[in-house]
N, C-alpha and C positions, 0 to 999 in steps of 0.2 A: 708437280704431277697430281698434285689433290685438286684437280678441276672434274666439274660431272661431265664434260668432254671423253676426258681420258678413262675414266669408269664405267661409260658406257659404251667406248670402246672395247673394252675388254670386259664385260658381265658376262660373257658365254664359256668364261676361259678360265673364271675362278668364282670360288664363292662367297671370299672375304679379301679385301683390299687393303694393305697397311700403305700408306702414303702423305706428300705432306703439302700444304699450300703454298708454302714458303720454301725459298732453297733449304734444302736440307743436305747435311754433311758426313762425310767421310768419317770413320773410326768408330763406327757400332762396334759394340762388344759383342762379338756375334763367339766368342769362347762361352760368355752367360748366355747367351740362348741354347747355343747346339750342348752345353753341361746340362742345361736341364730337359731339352728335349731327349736326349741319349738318357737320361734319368728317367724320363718319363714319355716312352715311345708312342705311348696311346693317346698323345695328348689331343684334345679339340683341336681343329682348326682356326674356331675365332681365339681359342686358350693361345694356341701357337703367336695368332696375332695379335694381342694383346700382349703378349711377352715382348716380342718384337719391338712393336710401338713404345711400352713403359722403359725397355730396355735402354733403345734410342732417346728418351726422353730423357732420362734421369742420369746419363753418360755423355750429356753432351749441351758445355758452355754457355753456346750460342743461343740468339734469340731465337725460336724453334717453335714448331707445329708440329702436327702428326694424330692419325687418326685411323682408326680398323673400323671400317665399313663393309657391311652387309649387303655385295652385288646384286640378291635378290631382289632389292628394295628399288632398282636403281629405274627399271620402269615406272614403279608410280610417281619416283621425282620428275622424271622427265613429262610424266603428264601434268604433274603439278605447277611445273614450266612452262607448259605447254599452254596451259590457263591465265596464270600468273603475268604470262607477257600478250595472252591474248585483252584481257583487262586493262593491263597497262599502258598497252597502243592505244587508249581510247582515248587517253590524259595525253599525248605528245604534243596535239593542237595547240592545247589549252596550259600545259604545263609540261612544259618540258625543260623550263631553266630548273624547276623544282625537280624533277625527275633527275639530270645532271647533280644539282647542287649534293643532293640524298647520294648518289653515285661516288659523287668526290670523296662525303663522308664517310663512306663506306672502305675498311680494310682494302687494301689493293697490294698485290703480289706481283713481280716484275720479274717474266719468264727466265732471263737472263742478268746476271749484272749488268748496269749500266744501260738497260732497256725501261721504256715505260712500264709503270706499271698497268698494266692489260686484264688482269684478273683482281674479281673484287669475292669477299666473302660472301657467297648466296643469302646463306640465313641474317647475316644484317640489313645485306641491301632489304630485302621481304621483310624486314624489320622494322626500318626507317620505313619504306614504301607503306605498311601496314597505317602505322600511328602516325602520318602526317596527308595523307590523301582521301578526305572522306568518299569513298565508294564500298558499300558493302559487299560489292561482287570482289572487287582488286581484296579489298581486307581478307574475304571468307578464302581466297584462290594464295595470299599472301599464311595468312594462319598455316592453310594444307600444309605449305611447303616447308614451309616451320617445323611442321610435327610430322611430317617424313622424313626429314634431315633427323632429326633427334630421334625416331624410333630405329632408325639405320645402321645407326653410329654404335657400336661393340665397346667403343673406348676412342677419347680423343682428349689432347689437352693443348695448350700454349703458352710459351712464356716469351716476354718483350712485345707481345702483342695485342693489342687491344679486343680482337675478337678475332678467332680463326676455330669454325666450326663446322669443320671438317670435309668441305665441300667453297670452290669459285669457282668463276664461270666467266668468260672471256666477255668482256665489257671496255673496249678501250675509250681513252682517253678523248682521242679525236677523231676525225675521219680520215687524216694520213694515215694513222695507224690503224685502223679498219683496213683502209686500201692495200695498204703490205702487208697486212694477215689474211686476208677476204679469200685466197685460192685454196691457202692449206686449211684453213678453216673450213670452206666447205666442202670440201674433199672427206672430213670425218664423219662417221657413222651417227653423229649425233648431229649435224648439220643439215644430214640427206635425210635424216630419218621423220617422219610425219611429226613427230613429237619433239624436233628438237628447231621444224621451221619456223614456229611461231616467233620462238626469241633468234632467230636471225634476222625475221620481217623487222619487228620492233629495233634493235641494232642498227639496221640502215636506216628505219623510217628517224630515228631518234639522233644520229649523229648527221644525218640529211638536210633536218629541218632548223 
């Protein structure tokens, strides 16, 4: 559920988002949240969610992710996006095995077990894309998105994972898997929305070619 799909879905609906990139599991100690929120009724909402998130975190085995983000923020990612894949498209001509290869190495989260995985970590992909594509416009639109993920994020951490920073973003593997997600995908609010068409153009121009 930690994709900026699903957070800009819902940014009208809340102010702070706890969620995670990876599956995330059953048996939060939600007796140590609601003990301390009933302790402390006044508490912040990002305090709330930051309880939440560390709580889940540090009660639970498995390889994990988890992150409280700030919905306010979620329009400038999405313009950040917006840019980021408009730059991007420029390279698919010319490099687009490199584009792919950077993707591959990029964390990837598979919505379901036993599914592709389909969502890659934002802020690495902008990462790699950054430090291996000399274009100052893709770097300077790569950097933004960088430092709007990090000023966003309340709290986030990971363990068993090599990078999960707080935010993916539906990037499949290949064009079958574009094609079986292509209707629900653009059915979301972040799909329709002017800000979120840029990185769909790029998505089909890039698994097309």
């Amino acid at each position: 559920m930690g994709t900026i799909e699903v957070d800009y879905e819902i940014k009208d609906l809340a102010n702070y988002l706890a969620s995670s990139e990876a599956t995330s599991y059953a048996g939060t100690r939600w007796d140590l949240i609601l003990n301390q929120l009933v302790s402390n009724p006044t508490m912040s909402p990002d305090s709330l969610g930051t309880l939440i998130a560390q709580t889940y975190f540090d009660n639970t085995p498995n390889p994990r992710t988890i992150a409280v983000k700030d919905l306010s923020r979620i329009e400038n990612i999405a313009r950040d996006i917006y840019n980021f894949a408009h730059f991007l498209r420029n390279h698919i001509n010319t490099s687009a095995s490199l584009i792919m290869n950077l993707r591959n190495q990029t964390e990837s989260f598979e919505p379901y077990s036993n599914l592709s995985e389909e969502y890659i970590d934002l802020y690495q992909f902008a990462e790699l894309i950054r430090d291996n594509i000399n274009d100052a416009d893709l770097q300077n639109a790569a950097s933004n998105l960088m430092s709007d993920i990090t000023s966003s994020r309340v709290y986030y951490d990971y363990s068993g994972y090599y990078s999960a920073e707080g935010y993916s973003i539906w990037f499949p593997q290949d064009l079958t898997s574009y094609s079986n997600g292509y209707d629900k995908y653009a059915a979301l609010d972040f799909a329709q929305a002017t800000l979120g068409q840029e990185w769909k153009q790029f998505l089909e121009e890039i698994l097309t070619h």
